[in-house]
C-alpha positions as CSV (number, residue, x, y, z in Angstrom):
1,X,-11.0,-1.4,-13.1
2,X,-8.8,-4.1,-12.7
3,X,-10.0,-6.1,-15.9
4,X,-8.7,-2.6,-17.6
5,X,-5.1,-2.8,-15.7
6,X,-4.7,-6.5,-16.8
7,X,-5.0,-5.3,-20.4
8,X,-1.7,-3.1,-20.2
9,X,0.1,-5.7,-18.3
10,X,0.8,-6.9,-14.8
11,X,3.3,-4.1,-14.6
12,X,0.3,-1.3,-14.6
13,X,-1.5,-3.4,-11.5
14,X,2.2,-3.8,-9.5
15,X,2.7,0.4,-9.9
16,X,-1.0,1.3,-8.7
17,X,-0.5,-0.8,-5.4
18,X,3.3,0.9,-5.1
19,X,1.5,4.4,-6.0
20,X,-1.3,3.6,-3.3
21,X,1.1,2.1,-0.4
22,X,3.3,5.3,-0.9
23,X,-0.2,7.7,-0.4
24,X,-1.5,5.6,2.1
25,X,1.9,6.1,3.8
26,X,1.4,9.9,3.5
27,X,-2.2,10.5,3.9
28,X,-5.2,10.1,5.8
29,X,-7.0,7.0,4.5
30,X,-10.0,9.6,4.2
31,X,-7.9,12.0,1.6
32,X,-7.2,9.0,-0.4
33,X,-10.3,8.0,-0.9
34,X,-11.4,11.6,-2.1
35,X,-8.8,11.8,-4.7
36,X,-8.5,8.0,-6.2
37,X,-12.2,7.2,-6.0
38,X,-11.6,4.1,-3.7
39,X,-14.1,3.8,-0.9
40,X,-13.5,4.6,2.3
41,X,-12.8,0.6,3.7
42,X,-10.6,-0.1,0.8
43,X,-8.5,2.8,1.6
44,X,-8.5,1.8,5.0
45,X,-7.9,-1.8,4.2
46,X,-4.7,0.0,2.3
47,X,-3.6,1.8,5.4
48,X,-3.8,-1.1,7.7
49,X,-1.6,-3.3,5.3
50,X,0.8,-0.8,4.7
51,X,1.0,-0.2,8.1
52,X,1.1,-4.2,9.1
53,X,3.9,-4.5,6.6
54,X,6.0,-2.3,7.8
55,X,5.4,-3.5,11.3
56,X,6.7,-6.6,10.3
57,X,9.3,-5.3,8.4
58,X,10.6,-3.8,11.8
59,X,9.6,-6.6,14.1
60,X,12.1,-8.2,11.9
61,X,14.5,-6.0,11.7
62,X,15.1,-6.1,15.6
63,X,15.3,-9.7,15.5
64,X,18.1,-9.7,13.2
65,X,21.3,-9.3,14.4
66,X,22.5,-7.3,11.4
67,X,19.3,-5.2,11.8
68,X,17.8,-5.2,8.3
69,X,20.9,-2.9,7.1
């Protein structure tokens, strides 16, 4: 799948892992798997890093005296 991605450009790869962190923001990792086809550990590997991202995001944001804003 991602050998067909690479053929419409980079750009196509960088909006299907925006379009999954957004789902996987949303929904059970279990729903997303149903509807994109993913198996159930990938979409759970997508949960945990859109989950760990924003963790740091905030971990950062609190140690920033401006506060991320």
């Amino acid at each position: 799948m991602v050998n067909k991605l690479w053929q419409h450009g980079p750009e196509v790869i960088s909006a299907r892992n925006t379009a999954m962190l957004e789902a996987v923001a949303d929904l059970p990792p279990i729903v997303i798997s149903d509807l994109s086809g993913v198996s159930a550990s990938s979409a759970l590997r997508w949960a945990r890093f859109a989950q760990d991202s924003w963790m740091d995001y905030l971990a950062a944001c609190s140690n920033d005296d401006d506060g991320c804003s």
